[in-house]
N, C-alpha and C positions, 0 to 999 in steps of 0.2 A: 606687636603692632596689629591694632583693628584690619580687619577682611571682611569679604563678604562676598558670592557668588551672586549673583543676580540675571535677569532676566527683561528685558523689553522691546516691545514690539514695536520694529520698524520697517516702515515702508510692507505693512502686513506679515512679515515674518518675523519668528521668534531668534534673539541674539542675546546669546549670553555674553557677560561682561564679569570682570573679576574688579573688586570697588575697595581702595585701599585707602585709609585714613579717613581723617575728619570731613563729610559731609560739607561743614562750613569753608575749607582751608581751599588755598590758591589750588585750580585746577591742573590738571595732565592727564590729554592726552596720551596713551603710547598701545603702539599700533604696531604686529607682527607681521612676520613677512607672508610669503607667497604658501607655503604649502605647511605653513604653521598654525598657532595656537596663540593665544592671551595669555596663556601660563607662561610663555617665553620668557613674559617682562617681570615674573615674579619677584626676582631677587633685586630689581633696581626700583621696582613699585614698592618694594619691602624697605628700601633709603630711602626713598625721596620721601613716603608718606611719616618713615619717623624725623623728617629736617623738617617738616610743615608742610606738607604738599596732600592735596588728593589727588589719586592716580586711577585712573579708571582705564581697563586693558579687553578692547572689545575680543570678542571671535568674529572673524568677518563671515559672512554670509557662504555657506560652505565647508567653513574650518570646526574643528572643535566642536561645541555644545552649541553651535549656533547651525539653525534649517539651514537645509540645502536649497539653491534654486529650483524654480518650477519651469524656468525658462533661461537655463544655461548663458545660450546666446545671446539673451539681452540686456544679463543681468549681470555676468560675473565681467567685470569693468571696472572702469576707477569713475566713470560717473554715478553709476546706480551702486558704487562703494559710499562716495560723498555724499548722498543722498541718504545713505545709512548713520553715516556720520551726524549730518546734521537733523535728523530728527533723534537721536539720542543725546547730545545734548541738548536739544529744545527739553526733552523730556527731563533732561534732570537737571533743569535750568541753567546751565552753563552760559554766561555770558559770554566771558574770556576764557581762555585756556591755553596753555604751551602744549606744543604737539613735539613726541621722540614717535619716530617710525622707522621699521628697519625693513630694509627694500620696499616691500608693495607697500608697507605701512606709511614709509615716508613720501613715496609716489601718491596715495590719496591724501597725506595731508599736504606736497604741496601745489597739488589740483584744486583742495578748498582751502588752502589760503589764499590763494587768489581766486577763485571762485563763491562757491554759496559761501564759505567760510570766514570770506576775508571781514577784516575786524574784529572778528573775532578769535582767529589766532594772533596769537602775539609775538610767540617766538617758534619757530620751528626749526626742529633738530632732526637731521637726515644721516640715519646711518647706513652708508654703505650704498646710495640709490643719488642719482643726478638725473637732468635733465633730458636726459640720451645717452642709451645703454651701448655695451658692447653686445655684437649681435651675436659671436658666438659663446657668450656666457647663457644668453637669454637659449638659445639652442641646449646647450649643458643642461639649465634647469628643467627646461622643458621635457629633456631626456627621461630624467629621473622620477618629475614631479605628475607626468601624463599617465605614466601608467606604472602604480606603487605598485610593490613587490610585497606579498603576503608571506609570512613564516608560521609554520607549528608554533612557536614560542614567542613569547616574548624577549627573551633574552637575547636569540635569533633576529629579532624589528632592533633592539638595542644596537647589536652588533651592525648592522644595517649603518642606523644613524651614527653610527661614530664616526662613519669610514664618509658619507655623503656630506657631515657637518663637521670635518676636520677642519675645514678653515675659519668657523668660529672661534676659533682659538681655546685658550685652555679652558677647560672644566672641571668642577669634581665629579668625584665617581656618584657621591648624592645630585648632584645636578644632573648628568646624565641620565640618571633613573629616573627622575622628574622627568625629564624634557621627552624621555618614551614613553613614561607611564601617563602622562598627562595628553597624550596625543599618538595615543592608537585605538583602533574597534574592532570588536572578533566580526569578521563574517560569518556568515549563515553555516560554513564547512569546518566552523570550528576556528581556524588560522587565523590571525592578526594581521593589520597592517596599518598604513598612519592614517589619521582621523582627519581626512578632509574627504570633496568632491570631487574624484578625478577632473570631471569634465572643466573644473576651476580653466584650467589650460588652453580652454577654449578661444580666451581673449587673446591669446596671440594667433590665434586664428582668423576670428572674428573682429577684431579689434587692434588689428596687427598695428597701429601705432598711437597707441594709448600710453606709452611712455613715451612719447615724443612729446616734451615736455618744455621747450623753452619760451613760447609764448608766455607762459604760466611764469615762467623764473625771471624773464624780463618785469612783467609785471609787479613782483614782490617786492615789498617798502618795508619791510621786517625783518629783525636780522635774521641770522642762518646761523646755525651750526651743519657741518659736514664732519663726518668721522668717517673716513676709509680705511678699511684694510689694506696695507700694506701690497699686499698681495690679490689683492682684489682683481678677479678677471672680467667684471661688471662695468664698474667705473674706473676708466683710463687715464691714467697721469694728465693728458691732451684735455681730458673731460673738465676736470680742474681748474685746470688753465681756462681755459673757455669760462668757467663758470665765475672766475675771479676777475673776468674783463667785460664781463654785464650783468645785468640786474643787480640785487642784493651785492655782488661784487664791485661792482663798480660804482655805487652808494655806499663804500665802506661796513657795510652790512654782514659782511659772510666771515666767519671764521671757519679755517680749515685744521683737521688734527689728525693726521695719519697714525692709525693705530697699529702699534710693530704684533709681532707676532699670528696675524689674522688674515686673512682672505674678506671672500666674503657669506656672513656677514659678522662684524665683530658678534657678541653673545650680550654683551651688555651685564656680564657678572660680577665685574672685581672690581675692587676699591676706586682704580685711579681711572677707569669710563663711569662711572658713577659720579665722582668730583666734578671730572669735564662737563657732565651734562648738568648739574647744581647750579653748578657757576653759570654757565650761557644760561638757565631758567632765573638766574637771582639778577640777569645785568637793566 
């Protein structure tokens, strides 16, 4: 299946994006989480684009191959996210598109579906992220994701991520070697560690209820998919419920599919989360 690494500048910084299939074909969105990469979504950009889809898989502003902020504070947000958003696909003329986002991914897309974005998404699919977090997951993450851990080795960052992304659910041992080698950078002392901004974390700081999100979810007239882990200590059974007796829930809109073996956030690798997400983009 066609690829392609690319590059474009938005909102004056450079963002790289991973650009799968045909140019001409139904667009996707899919969007990584919090202290990750656009290579995440390799293996389900690698389905959808050979069933007819393009899939375009940004790095957000901090992560991966994509500039760091010049101003932490203002920028690392889910509005100056959306803001990023919608000037790349103005750039690569996207009129429609389906959006998969997995945590933060799916928190800015459905900030611009109802926002600058709306109408122009059609369908958006939220892995593992609602409209109102648990506080002490967001605590956990921030644990871990504030202040990365550098190692001698790579194998050592690997070993790392196993143990931090166990509740992704299963992986191969080739996936796993992707999912580090795609998103780590040596420091200046030699040592590795993951390939983002620390100060990314700043928004729960600074913008400490930027996942407060039900305005936004009352608002949405499109359906939904929701995929939970099972075990998810982010989004709460309660959370759920809540989310299937307004907005898109209460519009017959929302389809929910609690994914067994995962926390959060599922991984998006294997056959039958691939089907799931086909099927809600084909309805």
């Amino acid at each position: 299946m066609s690829f392609a690494s690319r590059y474009a500048t938005c909102a004056g910084y450079e963002i790289h994006y991973m650009d799968w299939g045909s140019a001409d074909a139904p667009a996707v969105i899919a969007w990584h989480g919090l202290a990750r990469t656009g290579r995440d979504m390799d293996d389900l950009a690698e389905y959808l684009a050979g069933q007819g889809f393009r899939v375009v898989c940004p790095d957000t502003l901090g992560r991966g191959l994509s500039q760091w902020s010049k101003a932490p504070d203002e920028e690392y947000c889910l509005a100056f996210y959306v803001r990023l958003a919608q000037e790349l696909l103005d750039q690569l003329r996207l009129k429609q598109v389906r959006w998969i986002g997995t945590s933060m991914g799916g928190a800015i897309g459905l900030a611009a579906a109802a926002g600058a974005l709306a109408g122009r998404i059609t369908h958006l699919a939220l892995n593992d992220i609602a409209p109102v977090l648990n506080p002490a997951a967001i605590a956990r993450i921030r644990a871990y994701a504030g202040q990365p851990p550098a190692f001698d080795t790579v194998s050592g960052l690997e070993a790392f991520f196993r143990q931090v992304y166990a509740p992704y659910g299963w992986l191969s041992e080739v996936q796993w070697r992707r999912l580090t080698e795609s998103s780590t950078r040596r420091l200046p002392d030699g040592r590795v560690t993951p390939h983002y901004d620390p100060a990314m974390v700043r928004q729960f700081v600074v913008h400490e209820h930027d996942y407060d999100q039900w305005a936004a979810w009352d608002g949405l007239q499109i359906p939904v998919l929701c995929l939970r882990g099972v075990d998810s200590d982010l989004v709460l059974p309660e959370t759920i419920t809540a989310m299937r007796q307004r907005g898109p829930g209460a519009r017959g809109l929302l389809q929910v599919i609690e994914v067994p073996g995962c926390g959060h956030a599922p991984a998006l690798n294997v056959p039958r989360q691939f089907d799931w997400i086909e099927a809600f983009f084909r309805r």
